[in-house]
C-alpha positions as CSV (number, residue, x, y, z in Angstrom):
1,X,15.5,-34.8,5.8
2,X,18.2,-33.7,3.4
3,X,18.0,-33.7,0.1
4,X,19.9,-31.5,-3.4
5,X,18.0,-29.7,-6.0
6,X,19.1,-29.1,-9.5
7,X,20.4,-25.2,-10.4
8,X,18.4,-22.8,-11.6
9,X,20.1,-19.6,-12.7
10,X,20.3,-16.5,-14.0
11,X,23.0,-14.3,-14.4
12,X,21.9,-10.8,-15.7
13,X,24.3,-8.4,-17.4
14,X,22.3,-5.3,-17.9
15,X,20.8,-2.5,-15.9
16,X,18.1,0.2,-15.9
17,X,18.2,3.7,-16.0
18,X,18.7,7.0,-13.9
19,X,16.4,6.9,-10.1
20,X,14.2,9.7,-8.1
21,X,13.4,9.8,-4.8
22,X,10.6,11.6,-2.6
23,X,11.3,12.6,0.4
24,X,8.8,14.7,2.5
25,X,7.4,17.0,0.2
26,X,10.5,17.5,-2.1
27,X,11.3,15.7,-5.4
28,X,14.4,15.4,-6.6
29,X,16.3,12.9,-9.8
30,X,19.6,12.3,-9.8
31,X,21.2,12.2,-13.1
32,X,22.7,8.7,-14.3
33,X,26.8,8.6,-14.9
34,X,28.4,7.4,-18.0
35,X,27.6,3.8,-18.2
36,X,30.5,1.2,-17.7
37,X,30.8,-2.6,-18.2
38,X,29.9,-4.8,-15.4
39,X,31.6,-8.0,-14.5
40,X,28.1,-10.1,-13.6
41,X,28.3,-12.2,-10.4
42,X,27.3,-15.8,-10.6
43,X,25.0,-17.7,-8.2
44,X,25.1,-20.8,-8.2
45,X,23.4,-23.8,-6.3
46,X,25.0,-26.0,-4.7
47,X,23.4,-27.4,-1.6
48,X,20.1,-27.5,0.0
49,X,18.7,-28.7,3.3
50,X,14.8,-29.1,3.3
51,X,13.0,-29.3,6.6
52,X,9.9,-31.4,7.3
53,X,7.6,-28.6,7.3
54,X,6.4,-26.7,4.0
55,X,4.5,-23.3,4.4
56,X,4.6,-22.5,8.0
57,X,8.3,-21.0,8.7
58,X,10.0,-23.5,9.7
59,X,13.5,-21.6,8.1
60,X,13.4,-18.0,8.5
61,X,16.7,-16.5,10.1
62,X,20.0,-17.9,9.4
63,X,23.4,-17.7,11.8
64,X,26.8,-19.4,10.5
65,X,29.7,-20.4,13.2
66,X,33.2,-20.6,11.0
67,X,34.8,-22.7,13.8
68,X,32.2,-25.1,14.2
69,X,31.2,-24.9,11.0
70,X,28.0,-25.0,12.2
71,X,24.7,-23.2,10.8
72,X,21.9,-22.3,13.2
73,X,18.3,-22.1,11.8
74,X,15.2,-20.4,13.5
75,X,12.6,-23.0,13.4
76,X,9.2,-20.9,13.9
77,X,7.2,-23.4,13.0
78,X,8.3,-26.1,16.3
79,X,9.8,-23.0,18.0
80,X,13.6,-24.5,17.9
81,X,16.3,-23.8,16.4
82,X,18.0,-26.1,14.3
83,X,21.7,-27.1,14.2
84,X,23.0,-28.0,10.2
85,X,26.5,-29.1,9.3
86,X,27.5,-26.8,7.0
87,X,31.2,-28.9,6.6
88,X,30.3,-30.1,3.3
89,X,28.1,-27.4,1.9
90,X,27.3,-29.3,-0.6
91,X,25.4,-31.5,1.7
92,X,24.6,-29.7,5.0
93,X,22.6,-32.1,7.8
94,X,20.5,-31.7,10.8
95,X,22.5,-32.5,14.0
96,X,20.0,-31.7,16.5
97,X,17.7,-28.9,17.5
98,X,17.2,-26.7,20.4
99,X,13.6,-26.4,21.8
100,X,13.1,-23.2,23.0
101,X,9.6,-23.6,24.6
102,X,11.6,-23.1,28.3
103,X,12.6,-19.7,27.0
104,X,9.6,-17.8,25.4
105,X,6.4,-18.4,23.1
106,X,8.4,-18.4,19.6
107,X,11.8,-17.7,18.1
108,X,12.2,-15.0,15.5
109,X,16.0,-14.6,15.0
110,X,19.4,-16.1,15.4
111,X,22.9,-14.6,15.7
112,X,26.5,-16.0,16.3
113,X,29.5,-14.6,17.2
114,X,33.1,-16.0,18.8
115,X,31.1,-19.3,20.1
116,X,28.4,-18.1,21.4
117,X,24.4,-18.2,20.0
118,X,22.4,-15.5,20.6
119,X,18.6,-16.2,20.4
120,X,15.1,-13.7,19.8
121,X,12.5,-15.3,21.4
122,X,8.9,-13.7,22.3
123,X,6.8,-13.7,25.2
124,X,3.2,-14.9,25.0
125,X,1.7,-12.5,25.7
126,X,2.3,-8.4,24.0
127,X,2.4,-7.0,27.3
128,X,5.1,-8.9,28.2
129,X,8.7,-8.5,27.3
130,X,10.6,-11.4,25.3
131,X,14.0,-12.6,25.5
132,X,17.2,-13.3,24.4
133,X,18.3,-17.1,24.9
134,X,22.1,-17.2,24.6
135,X,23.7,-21.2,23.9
136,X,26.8,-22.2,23.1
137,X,27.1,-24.2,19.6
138,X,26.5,-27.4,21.1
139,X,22.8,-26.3,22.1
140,X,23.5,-26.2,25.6
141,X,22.2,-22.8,27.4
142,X,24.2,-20.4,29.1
143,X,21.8,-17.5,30.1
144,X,18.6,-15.8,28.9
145,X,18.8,-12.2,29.2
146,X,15.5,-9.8,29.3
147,X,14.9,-7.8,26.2
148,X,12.1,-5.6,25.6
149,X,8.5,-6.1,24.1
150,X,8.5,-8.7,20.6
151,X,12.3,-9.0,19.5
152,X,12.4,-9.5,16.0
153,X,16.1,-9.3,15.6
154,X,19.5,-9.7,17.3
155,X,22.9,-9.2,16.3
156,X,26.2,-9.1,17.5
157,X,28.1,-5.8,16.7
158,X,31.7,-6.7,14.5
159,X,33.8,-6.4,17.6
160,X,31.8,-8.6,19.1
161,X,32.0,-6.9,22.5
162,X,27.8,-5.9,22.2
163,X,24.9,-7.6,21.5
164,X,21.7,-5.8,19.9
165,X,18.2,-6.6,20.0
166,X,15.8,-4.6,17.7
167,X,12.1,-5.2,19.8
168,X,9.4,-4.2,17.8
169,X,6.3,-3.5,20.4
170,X,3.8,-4.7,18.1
171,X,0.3,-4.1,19.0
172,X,-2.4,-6.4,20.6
173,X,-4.7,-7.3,17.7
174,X,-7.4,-5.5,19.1
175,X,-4.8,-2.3,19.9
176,X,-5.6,-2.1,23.3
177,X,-2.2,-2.6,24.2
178,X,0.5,-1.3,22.2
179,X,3.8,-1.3,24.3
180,X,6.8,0.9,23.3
181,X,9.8,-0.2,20.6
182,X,13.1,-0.1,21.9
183,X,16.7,-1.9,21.7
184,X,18.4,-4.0,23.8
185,X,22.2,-2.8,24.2
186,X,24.1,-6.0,26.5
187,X,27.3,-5.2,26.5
188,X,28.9,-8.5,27.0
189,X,32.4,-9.8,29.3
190,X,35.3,-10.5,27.3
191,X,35.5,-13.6,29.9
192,X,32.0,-15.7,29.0
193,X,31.5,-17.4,32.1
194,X,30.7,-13.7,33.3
195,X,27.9,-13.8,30.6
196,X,25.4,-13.4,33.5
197,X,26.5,-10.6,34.8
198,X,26.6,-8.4,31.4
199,X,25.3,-4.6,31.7
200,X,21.8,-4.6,29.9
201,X,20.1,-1.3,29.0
202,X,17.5,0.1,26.7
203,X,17.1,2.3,24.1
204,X,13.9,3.9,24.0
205,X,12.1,6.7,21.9
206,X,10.7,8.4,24.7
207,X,12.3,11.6,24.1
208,X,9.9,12.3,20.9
209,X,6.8,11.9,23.0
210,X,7.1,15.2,24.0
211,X,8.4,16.8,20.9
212,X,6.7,14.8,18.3
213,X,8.3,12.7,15.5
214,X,10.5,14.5,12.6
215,X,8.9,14.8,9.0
216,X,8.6,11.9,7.4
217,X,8.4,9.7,10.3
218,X,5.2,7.8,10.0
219,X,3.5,7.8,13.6
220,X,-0.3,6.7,13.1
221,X,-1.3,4.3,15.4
222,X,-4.9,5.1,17.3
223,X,-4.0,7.1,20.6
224,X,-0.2,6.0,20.3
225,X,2.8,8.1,21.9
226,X,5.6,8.1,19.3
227,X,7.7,5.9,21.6
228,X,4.4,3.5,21.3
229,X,3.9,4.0,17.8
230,X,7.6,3.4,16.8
231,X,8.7,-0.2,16.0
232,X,11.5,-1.5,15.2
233,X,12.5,-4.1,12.9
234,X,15.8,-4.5,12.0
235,X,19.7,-3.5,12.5
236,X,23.2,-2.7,10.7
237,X,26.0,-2.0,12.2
238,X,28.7,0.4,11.5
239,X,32.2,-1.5,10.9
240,X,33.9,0.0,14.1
241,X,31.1,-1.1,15.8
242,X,30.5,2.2,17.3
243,X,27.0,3.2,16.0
244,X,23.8,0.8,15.2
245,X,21.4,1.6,12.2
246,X,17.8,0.6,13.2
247,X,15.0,0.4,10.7
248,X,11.1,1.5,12.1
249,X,9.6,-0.9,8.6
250,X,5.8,0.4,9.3
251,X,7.4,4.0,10.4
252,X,9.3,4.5,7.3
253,X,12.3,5.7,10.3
254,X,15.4,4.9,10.7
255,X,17.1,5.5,14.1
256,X,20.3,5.7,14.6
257,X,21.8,4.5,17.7
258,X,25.1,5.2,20.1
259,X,26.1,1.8,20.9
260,X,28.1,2.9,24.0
261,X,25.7,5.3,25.6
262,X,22.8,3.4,24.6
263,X,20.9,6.3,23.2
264,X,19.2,7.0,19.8
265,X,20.8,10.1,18.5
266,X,18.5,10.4,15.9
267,X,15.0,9.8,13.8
268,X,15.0,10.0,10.2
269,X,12.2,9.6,7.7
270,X,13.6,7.6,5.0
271,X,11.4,8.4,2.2
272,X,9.1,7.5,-0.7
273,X,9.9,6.7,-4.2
274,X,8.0,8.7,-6.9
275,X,6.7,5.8,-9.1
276,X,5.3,8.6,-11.8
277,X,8.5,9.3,-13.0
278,X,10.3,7.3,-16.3
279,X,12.3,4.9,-14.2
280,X,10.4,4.8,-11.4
281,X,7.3,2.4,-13.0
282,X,5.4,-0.2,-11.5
283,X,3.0,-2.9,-12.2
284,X,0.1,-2.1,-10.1
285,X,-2.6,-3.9,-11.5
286,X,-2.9,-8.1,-11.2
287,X,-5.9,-7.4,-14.0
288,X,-4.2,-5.8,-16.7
289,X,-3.8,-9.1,-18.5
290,X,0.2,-9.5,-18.3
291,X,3.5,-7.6,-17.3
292,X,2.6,-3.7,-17.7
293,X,5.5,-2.0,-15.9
294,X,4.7,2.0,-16.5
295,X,4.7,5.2,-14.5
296,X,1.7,5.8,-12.3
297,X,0.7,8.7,-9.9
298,X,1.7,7.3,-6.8
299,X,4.7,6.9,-4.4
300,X,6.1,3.7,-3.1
301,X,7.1,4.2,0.9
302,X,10.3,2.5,1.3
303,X,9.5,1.0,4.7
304,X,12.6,-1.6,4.4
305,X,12.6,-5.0,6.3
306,X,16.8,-5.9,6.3
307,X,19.2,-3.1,6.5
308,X,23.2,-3.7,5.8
309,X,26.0,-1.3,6.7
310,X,29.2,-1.2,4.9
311,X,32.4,1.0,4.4
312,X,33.8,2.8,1.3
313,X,36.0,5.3,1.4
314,X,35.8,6.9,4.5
315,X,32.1,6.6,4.3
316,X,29.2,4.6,6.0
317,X,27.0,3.3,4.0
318,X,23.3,1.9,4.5
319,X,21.6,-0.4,1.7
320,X,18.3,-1.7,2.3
321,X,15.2,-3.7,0.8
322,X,12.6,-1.6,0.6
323,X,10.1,-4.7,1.2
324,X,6.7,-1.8,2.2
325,X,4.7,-3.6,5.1
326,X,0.8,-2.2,6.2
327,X,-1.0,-2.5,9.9
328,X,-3.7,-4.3,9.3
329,X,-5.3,-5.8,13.3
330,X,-8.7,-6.3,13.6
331,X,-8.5,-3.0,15.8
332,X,-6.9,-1.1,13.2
333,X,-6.0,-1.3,9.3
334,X,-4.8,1.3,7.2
335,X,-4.6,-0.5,3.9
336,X,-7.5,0.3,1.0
337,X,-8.0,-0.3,-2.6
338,X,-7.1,2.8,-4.7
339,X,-10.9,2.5,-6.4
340,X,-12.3,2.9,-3.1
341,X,-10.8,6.1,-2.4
342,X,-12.5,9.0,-3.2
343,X,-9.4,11.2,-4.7
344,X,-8.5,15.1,-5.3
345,X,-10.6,16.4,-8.7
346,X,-7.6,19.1,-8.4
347,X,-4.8,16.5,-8.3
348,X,-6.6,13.5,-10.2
349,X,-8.3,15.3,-13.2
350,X,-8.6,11.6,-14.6
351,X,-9.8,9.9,-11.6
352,X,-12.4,7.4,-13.1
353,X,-9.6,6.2,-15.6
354,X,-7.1,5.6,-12.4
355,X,-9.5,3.5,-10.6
356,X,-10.4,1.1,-13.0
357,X,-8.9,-2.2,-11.6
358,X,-6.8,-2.4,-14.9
359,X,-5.2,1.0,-14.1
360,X,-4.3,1.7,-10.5
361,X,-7.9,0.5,-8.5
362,X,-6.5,-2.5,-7.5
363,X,-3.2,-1.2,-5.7
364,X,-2.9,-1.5,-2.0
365,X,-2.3,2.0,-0.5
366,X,-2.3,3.5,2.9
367,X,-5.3,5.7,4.1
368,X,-3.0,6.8,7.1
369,X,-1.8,9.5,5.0
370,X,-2.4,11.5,1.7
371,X,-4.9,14.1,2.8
372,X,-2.5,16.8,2.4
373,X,-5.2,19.8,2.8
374,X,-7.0,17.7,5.2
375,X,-10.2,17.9,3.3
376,X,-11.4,14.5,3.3
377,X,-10.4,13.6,0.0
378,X,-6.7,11.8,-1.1
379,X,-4.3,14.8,-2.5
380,X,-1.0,12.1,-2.9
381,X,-0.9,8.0,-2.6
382,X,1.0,6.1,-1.0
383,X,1.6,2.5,-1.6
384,X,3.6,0.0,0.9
385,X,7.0,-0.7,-0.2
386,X,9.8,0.7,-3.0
387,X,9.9,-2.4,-5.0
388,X,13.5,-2.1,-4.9
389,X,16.7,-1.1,-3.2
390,X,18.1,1.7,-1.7
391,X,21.8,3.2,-0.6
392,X,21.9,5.8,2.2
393,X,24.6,7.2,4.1
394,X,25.3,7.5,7.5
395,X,22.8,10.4,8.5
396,X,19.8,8.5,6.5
397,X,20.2,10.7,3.1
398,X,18.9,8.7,0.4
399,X,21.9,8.3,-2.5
400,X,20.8,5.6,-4.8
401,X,18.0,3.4,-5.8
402,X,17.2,1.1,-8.1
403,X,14.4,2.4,-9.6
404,X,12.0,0.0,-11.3
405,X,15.6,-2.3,-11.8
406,X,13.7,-5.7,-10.1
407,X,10.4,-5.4,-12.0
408,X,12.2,-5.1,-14.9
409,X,15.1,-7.9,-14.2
410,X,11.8,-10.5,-14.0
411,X,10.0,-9.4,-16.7
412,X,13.0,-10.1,-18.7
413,X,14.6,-13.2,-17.3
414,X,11.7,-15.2,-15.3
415,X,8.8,-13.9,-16.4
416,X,7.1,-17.1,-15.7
417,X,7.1,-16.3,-11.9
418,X,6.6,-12.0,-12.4
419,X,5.2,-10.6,-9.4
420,X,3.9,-14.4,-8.7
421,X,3.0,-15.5,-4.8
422,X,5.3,-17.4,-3.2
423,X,3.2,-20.3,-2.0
424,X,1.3,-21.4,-5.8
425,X,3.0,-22.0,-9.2
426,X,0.6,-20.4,-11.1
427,X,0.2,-17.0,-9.5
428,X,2.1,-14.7,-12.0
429,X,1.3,-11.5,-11.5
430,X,-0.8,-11.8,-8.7
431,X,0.8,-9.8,-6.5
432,X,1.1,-6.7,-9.0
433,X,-1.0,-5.2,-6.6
434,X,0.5,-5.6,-3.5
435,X,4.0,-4.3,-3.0
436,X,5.1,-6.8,-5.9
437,X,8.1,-9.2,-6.1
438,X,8.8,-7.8,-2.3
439,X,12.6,-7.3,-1.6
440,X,13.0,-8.5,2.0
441,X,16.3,-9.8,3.0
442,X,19.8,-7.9,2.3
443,X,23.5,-8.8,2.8
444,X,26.6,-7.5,1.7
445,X,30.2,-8.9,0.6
446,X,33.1,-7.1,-1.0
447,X,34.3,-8.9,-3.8
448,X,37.6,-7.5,-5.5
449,X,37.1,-4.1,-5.2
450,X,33.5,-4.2,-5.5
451,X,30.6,-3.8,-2.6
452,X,27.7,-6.4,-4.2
453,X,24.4,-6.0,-2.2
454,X,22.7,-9.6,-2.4
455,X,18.4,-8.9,-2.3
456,X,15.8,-11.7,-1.2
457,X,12.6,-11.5,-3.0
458,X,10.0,-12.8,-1.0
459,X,7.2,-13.7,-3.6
460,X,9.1,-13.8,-6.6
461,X,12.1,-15.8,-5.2
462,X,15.5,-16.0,-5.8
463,X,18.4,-13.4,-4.7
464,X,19.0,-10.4,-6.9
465,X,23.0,-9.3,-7.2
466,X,23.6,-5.6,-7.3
467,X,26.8,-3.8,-7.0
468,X,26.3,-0.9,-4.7
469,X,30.6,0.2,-4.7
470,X,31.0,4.2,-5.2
471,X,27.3,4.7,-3.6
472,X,27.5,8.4,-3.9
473,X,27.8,8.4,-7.8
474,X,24.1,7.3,-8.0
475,X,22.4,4.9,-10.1
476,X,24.1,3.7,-13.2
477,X,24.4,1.3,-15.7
478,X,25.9,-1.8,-14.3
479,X,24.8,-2.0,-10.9
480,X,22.2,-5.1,-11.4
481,X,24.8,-8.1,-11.8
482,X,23.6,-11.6,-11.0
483,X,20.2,-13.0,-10.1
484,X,20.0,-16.7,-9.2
485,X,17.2,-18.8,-8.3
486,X,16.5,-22.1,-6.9
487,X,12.1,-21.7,-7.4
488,X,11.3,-24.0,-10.0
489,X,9.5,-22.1,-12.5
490,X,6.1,-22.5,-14.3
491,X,5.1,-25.7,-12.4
492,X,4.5,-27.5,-9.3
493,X,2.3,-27.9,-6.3
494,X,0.8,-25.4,-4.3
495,X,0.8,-24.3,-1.0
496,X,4.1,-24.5,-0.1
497,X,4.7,-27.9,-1.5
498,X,8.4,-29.2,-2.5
499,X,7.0,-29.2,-6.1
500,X,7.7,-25.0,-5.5
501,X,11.5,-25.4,-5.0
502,X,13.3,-23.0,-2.6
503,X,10.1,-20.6,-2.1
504,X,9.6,-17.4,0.0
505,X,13.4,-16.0,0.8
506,X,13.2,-14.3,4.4
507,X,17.4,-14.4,5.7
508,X,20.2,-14.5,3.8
509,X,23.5,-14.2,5.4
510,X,26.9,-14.4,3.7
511,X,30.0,-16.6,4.3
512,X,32.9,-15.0,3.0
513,X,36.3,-17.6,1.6
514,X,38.2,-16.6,4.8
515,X,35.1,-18.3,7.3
516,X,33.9,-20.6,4.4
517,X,34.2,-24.5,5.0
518,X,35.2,-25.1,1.3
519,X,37.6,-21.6,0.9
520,X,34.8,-20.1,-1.7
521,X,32.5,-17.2,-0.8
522,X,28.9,-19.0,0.0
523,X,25.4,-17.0,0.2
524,X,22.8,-19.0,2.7
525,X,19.0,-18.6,1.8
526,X,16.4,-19.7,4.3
527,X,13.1,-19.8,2.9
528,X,10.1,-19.6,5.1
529,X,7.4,-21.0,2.4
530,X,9.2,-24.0,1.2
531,X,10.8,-24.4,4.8
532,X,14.5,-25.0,2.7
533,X,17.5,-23.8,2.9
534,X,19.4,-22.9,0.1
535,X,23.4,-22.7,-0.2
536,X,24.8,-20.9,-3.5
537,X,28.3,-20.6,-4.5
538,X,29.1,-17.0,-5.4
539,X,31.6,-16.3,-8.1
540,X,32.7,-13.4,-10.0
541,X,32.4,-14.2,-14.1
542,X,29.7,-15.5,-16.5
């Protein structure tokens, strides 16, 4: 069924202070430039396509075809993708779906490029590798290539002469099998009816098993090689389409990978933020009666989901959303309670005070790490997720973040839906304690002369509108610029019910004027709670 929804926006105008960032064991602040005046980006709604499923992700993972003007739609939910026309944006309409049972046990990801469809399905069984199902945009099939264990994400490089498959190796649930991460390089024929013939090769991490992980990269799981241990998530791609960006989420790594020889050059840790400094501050607590946003002793791990590349200068650029995401399998978990923890006299003089659940007890934080002396109590904490943004460049150096930005923008302008979940109406602040309004989904557009970085927040809802141009300068005043929201705030049914709105963002892709059916820049949200998709109109202006 189709159906519109009425706009719900916000467009914000001011910004938060300077950022620091933690990575390894040094600490470092960057100091904030001379504010300037931002031009705010609007966001506004103007379509919406709802599914007939609510709360079991049945929209996830978004691909747009500019001649076609067709939008494909991973359907977890039935396992299909579905087929929208996106002609009249306004009003986009299922034409049919593709069943994908014939091609694996469920889809997780959707990419287009020059015709073709490029499909992540899994197998049924861990042990097994998964697939990628490639269609034309009519839905017919034109080969299935093999990828390698869970992929979670595939993309098309700019040129579109590769195809990329980020295959996460997840773990049984009991962790007797855990089978190695890897991507899938296909290099595919500029003539298509060669498609089955395309060179596929892998990119694996066995090259650390022997020399162990850099610093910084999180390798943890029980009796796991680092090639076992790494998994990855999610990819950018460099504009010449020469080098891939992977993100490792539970690792805290990125890779970074040479397209044409199929080999990861290198493994980077990416970092934690240091939540006890001034602009750093979180709200850790869902039982501190209300929005507290302060400094605590603790670091947020930045563990991004979605990763975007872009260009400025002569510069590679990296911005992702810094989402924080724990193991938890019946064979292994590493996520505790900061109360339960017994923690450092040395480095927590005023531990009792911490631990009360109005204070820091409640937070979610990782027992994988944190032990610094290794004697048996917690020296450092680290929580899962950033709570905001990050810019790196092209070697994985951390540049810019957004501090406690997001935390902040809610507080102020929706504070009705402040670190709420994103399946009830009256959850606010319930997730304080647990990685918060939970960035997830990133995309990038330059407008004007600008590079604006568009943010999915997962429980909160809605897509946060930061300008990320100059990405060396830091943090400064002006970089939040737009946040728009189609959640319907302060009432509602539960569980994923219509009465929520658009609820739980999880893709959002970018249609810039040039490839746009209407000649205006669009921004597609597919949301996995309310199973909707969501089609703002992006404009520069109050």
């Amino acid at each position: 069924m189709c159906s519109r929804a009425p706009v719900a926006v916000t467009v914000v105008t001011s910004l938060f202070g300077v950022v620091a960032t933690h990575a390894a064991s040094t600490h470092r602040s960057a100091e904030a430039p001379t504010s300037e005046t931002a031009v705010p980006i609007a966001i506004d709604l103007i379509g919406r396509y709802k599914t007939e499923r609510s709360g079991e992700s049945a929209a996830e993972i978004s691909a747009f075809d500019p001649e076609s003007r067709r939008l494909f739609v991973t359907n977890a939910a039935d396992n299909a993708i579905e087929i929208l026309n996106l002609a009249d944006p306004t009003l986009p309409t299922l034409i049919r779906s593709i069943d994908l049972t014939p091609f694996g046990a469920g889809v997780n990801s959707v990419a287009t490029s020059d015709g073709l469809v490029a499909v992540a399905v899994e197998a049924e069984r861990t042990r097994d590798p998964g697939g990628v199902a490639m269609f034309d945009v009519d839905g017919r099939h034109l080969h299935t290539f093999e990828a390698g264990h869970l992929p979670d994400m595939v993309t098309f490089t700019p040129d579109a002469r590769w195809l990329l498959a980020a295959n996460e190796g997840e773990p049984s649930d009991n962790y007797k099998t855990d089978p190695p991460g890897s991507v899938t390089v296909i290099r595919l024929p500029e003539n298509r009816t060669l498609l089955p013939y395309a060179e596929v090769r892998k990119a694996g991490f066995e090259r650390w098993d022997n020399a162990g992980a850099p610093d910084g990269v999180r390798v943890f799981g029980p009796g796991a090689s680092v090639s076992q241990d790494l998994e990855p998530e999610y990819i950018a791609v460099a504009p010449d389409s020469t080098t891939a960006f992977v993100v490792c989420q539970e690792n805290n790594a990125l890779a970074i990978l040479d397209i044409e020889s199929a080999e990861i050059t290198s493994l980077v840790g990416l970092g934690s933020k240091d939540h006890a400094l001034p602009t750093n501050g979180l709200d850790a607590s869902d039982r501190d009666d209300g929005i507290q946003i302060t400094p605590r002793p603790v670091f947020g791990m930045r563990q991004p989901d979605a990763i975007a590349a872009f260009g400025w200068d002569d510069g590679v650029y990296l911005v992702t959303a810094d989402e924080g995401d724990a193991r938890s399998y019946d064979g292994y978990g590493e996520e505790a309670r900061v109360k339960d923890l017994k923690l450092d006299p040395q480095r927590f003089p005023n531990a009792e005070g911490l631990q009360a659940d109005e204070s820091l007890g409640r937070l979610k934080v990782t027992t994988a790490q944190g032990d610094v002396d290794g004697d048996g109590d917690f020296d450092e904490l680290y929580a899962f997720g950033a709570r905001g943004i990050s810019v790196f460049d092209a070697s994985g150096r951390p540049v810019m973040d957004s501090g406690d930005a997001i935390e902040r923008l809610i507080a102020q302008r929706a504070p009705a839906v402040f670190n709420a979940a994103h399946d009830r109406s009256d959850a606010v602040d319930s997730r304080s304690d647990d990685k918060g309004p939970e960035p997830e989904a990133i995309a990038v557009s330059r407008i004007g002369e600008r590079v604006i970085a568009f943010c999915g927040l997962e429980r909160v809802g809605g897509v946060v509108a930061f300008d990320v141009s100059d990405p060396a300068s830091g943090w400064r005043s002006g970089r939040v610029v737009g946040y728009g929201t189609s959640r319907r705030l302060g009432f509602g049914a539960g569980a994923g019910g219509d009465g929520l709105g658009d609820s739980g963002p999880e893709g959002i892709i970018v249609i810039e004027p040039e490839d746009s059916p209407d000649g205006t820049r669009l921004l597609v949200v597919t949301h996995e709670v309310s199973g909707s998709v969501a089609v703002y109109r992006v404009t520069e202006g109050s």
